[in-house]
GUMARGU-909419 format. One record per residue (C-alpha): residue in three letters; x, y, z. Coordinates in steps of 0.001 Angstrom, whole numbers, padded with zeros to 6 digits, always signed. Example, Ala and Ser with C-alpha at 12.3 -4.5 7.8 and 13.67 -1.06 7.14 Angstrom:
2
Ala+012300-004500+007800 Ser+013670-001060+007140 
! end
This chain:
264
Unk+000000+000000+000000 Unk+001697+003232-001158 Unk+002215+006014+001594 Unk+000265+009522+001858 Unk+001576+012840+002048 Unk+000697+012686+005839 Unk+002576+009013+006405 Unk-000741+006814+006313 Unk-001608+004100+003850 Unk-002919+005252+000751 Unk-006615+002823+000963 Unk-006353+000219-001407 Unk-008923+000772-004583 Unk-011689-001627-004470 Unk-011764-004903-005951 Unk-014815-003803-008027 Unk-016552-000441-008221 Unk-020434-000166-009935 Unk-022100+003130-009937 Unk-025299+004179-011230 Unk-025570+001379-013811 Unk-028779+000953-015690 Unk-029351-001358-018622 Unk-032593-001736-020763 Unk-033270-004467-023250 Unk-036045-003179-025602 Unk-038312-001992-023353 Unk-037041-004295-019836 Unk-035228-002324-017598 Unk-032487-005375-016113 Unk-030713-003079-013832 Unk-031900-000017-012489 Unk-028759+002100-010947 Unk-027104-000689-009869 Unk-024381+000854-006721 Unk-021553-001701-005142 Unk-018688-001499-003595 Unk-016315-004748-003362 Unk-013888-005172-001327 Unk-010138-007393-002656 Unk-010322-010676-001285 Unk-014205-010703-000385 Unk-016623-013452-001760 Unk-020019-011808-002860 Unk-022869-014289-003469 Unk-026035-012710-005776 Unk-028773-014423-005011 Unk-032440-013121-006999 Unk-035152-014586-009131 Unk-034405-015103-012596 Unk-034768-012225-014941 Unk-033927-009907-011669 Unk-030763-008754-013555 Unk-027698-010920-011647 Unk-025991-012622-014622 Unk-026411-008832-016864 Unk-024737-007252-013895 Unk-021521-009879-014085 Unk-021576-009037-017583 Unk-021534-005479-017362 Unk-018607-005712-014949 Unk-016849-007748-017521 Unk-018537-005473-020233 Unk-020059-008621-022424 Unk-022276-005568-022027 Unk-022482-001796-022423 Unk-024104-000254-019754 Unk-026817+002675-021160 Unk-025804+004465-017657 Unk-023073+004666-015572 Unk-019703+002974-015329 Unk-017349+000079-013494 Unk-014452+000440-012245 Unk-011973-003065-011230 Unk-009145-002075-009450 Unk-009456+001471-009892 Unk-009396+001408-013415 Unk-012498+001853-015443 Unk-013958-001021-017919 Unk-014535-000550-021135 Unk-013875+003190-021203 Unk-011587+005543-020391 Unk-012037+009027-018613 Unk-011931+012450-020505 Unk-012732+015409-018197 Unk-016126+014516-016669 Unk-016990+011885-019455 Unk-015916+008536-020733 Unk-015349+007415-023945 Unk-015512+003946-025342 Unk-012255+002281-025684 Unk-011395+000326-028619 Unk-012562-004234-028973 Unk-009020-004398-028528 Unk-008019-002437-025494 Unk-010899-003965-023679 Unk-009856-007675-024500 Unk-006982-006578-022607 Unk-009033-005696-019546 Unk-010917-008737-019498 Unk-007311-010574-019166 Unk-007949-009154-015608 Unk-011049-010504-014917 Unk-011821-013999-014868 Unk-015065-015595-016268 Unk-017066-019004-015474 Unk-020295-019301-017254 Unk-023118-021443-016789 Unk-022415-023803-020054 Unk-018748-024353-019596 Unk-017899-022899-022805 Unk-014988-025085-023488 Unk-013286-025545-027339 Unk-014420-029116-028063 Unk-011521-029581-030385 Unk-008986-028822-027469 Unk-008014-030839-025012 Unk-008628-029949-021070 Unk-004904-029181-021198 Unk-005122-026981-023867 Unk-008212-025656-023315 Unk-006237-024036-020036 Unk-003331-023297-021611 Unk-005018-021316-024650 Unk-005623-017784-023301 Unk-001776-017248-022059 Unk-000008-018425-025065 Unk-002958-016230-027145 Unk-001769-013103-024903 Unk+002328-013140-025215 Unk+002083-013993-020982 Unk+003372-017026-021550 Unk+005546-019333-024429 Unk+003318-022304-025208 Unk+005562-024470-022763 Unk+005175-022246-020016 Unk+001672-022121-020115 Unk+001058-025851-020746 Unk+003268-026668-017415 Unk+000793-024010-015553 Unk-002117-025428-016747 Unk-001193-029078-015858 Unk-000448-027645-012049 Unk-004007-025341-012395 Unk-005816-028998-013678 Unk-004265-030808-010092 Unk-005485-027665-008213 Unk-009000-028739-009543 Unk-008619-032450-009280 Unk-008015-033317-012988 Unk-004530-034053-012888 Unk-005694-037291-014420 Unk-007758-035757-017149 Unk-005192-033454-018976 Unk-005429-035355-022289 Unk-009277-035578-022189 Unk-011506-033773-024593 Unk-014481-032436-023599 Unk-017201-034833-024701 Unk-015126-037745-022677 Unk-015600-035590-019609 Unk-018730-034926-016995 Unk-020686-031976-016567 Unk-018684-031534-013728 Unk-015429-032188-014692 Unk-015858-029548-017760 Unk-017063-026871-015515 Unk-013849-027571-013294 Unk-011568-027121-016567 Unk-013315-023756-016751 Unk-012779-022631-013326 Unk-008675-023702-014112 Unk-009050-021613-017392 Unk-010237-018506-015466 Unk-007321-018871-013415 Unk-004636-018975-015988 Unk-004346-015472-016394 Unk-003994-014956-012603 Unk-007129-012555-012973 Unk-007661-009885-009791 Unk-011213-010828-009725 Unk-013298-013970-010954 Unk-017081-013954-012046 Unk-019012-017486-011705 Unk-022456-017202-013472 Unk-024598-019791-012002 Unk-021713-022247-012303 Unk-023572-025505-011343 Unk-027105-024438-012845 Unk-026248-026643-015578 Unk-025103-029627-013380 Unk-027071-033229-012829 Unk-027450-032406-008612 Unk-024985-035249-007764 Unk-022028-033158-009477 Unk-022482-029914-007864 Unk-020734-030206-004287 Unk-017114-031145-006503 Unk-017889-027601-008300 Unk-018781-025930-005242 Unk-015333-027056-003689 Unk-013462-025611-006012 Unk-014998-022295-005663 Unk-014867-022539-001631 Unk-011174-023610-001998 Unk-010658-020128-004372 Unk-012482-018439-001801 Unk-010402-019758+001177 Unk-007419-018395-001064 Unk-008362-014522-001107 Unk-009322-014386-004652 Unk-012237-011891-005235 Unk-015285-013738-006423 Unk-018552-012633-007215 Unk-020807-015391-007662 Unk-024585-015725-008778 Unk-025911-018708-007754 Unk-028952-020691-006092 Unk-027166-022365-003796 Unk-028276-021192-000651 Unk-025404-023973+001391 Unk-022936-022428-000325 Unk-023897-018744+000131 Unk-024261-019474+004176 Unk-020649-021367+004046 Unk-018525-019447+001666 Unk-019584-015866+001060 Unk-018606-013157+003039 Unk-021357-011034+001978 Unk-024788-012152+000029 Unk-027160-009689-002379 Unk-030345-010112-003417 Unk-031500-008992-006527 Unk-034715-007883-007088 Unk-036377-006245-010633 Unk-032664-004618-011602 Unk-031610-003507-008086 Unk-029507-004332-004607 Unk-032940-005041-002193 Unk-030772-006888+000750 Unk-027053-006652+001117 Unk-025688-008487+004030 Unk-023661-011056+005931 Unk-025326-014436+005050 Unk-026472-014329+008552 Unk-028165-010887+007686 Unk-029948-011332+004587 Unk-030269-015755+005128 Unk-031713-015569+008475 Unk-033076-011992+009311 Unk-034087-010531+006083 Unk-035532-007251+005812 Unk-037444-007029+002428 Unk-040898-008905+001958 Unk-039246-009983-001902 Unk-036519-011501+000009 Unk-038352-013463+002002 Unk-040992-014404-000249 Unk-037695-015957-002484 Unk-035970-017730+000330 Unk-039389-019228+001914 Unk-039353-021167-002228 Unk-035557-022451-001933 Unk-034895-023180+001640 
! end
């Protein structure tokens, strides 16, 4: 942490920054100035209905998505745009690939190359990005497939692996940029209910580590175990935001109640 003028530590920019963001599709309002504040290192879990705007708001953060209003900022830096005076301009498909280098992605579906191997399919993005020579990065991706527990899988396409399995090559792509922040959108929606805890694991074991994760998810265990704070969405905006204890077991809003009396 860099000193002040005055001696003190400079405080550290947050891990993620979101102010005033709206988004429309047609005429839907999904998020309806949309303020948060993370924190490096802290676990958010967004829990909400579907359609209340969670997975937009991960990809506005990783701007998949313009925002109509207001801006992000990760690590101090704004996403997708860059300040002039009191206004931002759009930066160029190119400049903000190399922003999302910082910011790791799981979706829902995986999203793996079928034609790769799990190996390479973690060892893509660094060789793609001059981080690392195509040795380099397949050696860290066989030590990011053991963190997962796929050690044994490194020569396995896709199709030869489980639901589970593929979305824990994702989770080891994510991490081979060493990305300051990781998004998981619904990561085990997608899951037969007997693979989710070895998905859920992973993420707890990331979360144990001090990586900043923002997750959106329905699973209320996990959210009560691993999160160090829990939102719920509601119609485009932050309705509860809370310890688990908080907004799990005393929440304040009628919606939020209503939602958790259906899932618990």
């Amino acid at each position: 942490m860099t000193p002040t003028a005055t001696g003190a530590p400079a405080p550290q920019p947050a891990a993620v920054e979101v102010r005033g963001v709206r988004k429309r599709f047609a005429a839907h309002t999904v998020l309806d100035g949309v303020d948060l504040s993370v924190r490096p290192g802290e676990v958010t879990v967004i829990l909400g209905p579907s359609g209340s705007g969670k997975s937009t708001l991960l990809r506005v953060i990783n701007h998949l998505e313009k925002p109509d209003a207001g801006h992000v900022e990760v690590g101090g830096e704004p996403v997708g745009v860059r300040r002039s005076g009191r206004h931002f301009k759009e930066l160029s498909e190119r400049a903000v690939l190399a922003q999302r280098t910082r910011i790791g992605f799981v979706f829902q579906n995986f999203n793996l190359f079928p034609h790769l191997t799990a190996l390479d399919n973690v060892a893509a993005a660094p060789v793609a990005t001059g981080r690392l020579t195509r040795p380099q990065s397949r050696e860290r991706a066989r030590e990011l497939l053991g963190r997962v527990g796929l050690a044994d899988k490194a020569d396995a396409y896709p199709r030869q692996l489980s639901g589970g399995q593929q979305q824990r090559v994702a989770i080891a792509r994510a991490l081979a940029l060493d990305p300051s922040l990781i998004l998981f959108d619904e990561p085990t929606s997608a899951l037969d209910p007997e693979l989710v805890g070895e998905v859920l694991q992973v993420i707890k074991d990331l979360a144990n580590g001090g990586t900043t994760l923002l997750v959106v998810t329905h699973e209320i265990g996990f959210a009560r175990e691993a999160a160090d704070r829990v939102l719920f969405f509601d119609r485009g905006r932050i309705v509860e935001d809370g310890t688990p204890a908080e907004v799990l077991d005393r929440p304040r809003h009628e919606r939020t109640r209503h939602f958790l009396s259906r899932v618990l």
